[in-house]
Each structure stands twice: as structure tokens, then as C-alpha cells.
C-alpha positions as CSV (number, residue, x, y, z in Angstrom):
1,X,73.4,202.5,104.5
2,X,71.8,202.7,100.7
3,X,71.5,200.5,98.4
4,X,74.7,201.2,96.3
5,X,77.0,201.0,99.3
6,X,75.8,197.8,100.2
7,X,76.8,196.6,96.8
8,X,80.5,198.5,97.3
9,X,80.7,196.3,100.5
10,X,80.0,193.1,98.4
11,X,81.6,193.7,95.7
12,X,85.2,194.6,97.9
13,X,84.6,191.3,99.3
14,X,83.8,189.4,96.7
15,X,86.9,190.8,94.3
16,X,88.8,189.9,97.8
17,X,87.5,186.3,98.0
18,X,87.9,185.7,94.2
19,X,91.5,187.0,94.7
20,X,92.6,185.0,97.8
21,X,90.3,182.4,98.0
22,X,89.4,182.2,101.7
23,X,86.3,180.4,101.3
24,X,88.5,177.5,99.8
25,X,90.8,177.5,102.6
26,X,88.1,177.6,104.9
27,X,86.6,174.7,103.8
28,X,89.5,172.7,104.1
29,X,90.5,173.6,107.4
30,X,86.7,172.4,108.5
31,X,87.6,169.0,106.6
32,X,90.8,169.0,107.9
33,X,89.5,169.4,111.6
34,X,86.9,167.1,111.2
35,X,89.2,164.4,110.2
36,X,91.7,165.2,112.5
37,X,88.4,165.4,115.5
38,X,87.8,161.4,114.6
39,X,91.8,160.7,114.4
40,X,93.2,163.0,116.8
41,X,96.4,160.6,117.1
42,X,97.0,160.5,113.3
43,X,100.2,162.6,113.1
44,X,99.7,162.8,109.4
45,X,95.9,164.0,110.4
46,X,97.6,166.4,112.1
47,X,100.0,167.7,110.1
48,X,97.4,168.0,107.2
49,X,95.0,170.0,109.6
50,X,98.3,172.3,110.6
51,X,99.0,172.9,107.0
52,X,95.2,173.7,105.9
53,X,95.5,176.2,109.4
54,X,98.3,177.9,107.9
55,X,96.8,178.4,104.2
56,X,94.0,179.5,105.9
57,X,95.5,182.0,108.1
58,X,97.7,183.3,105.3
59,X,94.8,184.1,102.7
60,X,93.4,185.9,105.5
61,X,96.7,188.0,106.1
62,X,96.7,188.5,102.4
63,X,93.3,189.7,102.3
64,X,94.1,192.1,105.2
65,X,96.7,193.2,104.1
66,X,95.1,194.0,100.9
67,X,92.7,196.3,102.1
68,X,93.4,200.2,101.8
69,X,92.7,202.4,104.8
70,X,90.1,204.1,102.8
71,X,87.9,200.8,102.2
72,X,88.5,199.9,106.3
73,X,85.2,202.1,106.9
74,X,83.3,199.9,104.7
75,X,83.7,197.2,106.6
76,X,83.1,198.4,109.6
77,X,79.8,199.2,108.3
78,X,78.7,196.1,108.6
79,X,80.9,194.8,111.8
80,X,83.5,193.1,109.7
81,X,86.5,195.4,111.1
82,X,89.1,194.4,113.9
83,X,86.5,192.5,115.8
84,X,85.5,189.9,113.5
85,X,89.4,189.7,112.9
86,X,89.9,189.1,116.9
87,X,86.6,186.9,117.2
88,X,88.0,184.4,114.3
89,X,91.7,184.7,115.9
90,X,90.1,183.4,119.0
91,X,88.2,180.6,118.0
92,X,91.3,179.1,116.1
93,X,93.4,179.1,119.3
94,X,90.6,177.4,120.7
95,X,90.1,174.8,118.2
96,X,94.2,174.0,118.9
97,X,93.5,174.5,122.6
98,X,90.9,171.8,122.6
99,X,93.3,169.0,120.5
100,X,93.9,166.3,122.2
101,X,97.9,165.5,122.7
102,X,100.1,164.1,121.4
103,X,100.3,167.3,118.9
104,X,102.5,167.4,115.5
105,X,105.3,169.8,116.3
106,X,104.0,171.5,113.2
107,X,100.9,172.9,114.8
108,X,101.2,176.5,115.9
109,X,101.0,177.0,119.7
């Protein structure tokens, strides 16, 4: 990898970020779970962290779904392909695996 196609790759993502805003959504789903960590009984804790989980999870599907076949190798230049997208889909079942009952209705099983 040059130079220039490095800054195609960051400049993809960054257009992608600016557009969807996933950094933003991510931070408030780690301040969401850390308040829900220290009130895990709090059903409006709860439903605050479920409703940060599914911002997140849509600007993510937006920015997926965003992406052009053609750009797809770009990514996966630099590991950011399917496997990222199965590594982060993993780790958010198991943040809601390891919540403590009872859990809002509104959380996503």
C-alpha cells in the first residue's frame, strides 16, 4: 500500500464518519453503558443505554450500507471488511449478555 491509497482509505472513512456520525454514537453508547454498569436496575438507565445501542447500530448499517462494492477492497486493505463488522457484532451481544436482569423489554436480545 502507497502513500496515496492510504489517504483514499482515510478519506472514505472520514467522509463516512462526517456523514453518519459513528464516533458520536459510539461515544454515547460507552456513556450510556457506563451508567447503566453502576445502575444496572435503573429501567430508565436501561432504556437510555437500549436507545444509544440502537443509534449506534443504525449509523453503522447506514454506513454499510453506504459503501459501493468497488470501495469494499479498500477496506479490506487494512482489515476493516466483514471481520471487524463480525468482531464489533460480537462484543455488543456480549456487553447485553453480561447485563444483569431485570432487563428493559426494550433491549434487543
Amino acid at each position: 500500500m502507497n502513500a496515496a491509497r492510504l489517504r483514499e482509505i482515510i478519506d472514505l472513512l472520514l467522509d463516512k464518519e462526517k456523514e453518519f456520525g459513528v464516533q458520536d454514537r459510539l461515544t454515547e453508547l460507552n456513556q450510556s453503558l457506563t451508567e447503566l454498569v453502576s445502575q444496572p436496575q435503573d429501567s430508565a438507565t436501561q432504556n437510555k443505554f437500549s436507545e444509544a445501542l440502537e443509534r449506534f447500530k443504525n449509523a453503522t448499517a447506514s454506513v454499510r450500507a453506504s459503501i459501493e462494492p468497488a470501495q469494499l477492497p479498500l477496506l479490506e486493505e487494512i482489515r476493516g471488511g466483514p471481520g471487524l463488522r463480525d468482531r464489533m457484532a460480537a462484543w455488543l451481544r456480549w456487553i447485553l449478555g453480561s447485563i444483569m436482569p431485570p432487563i428493559s423489554p426494550r433491549l434487543p436480545a
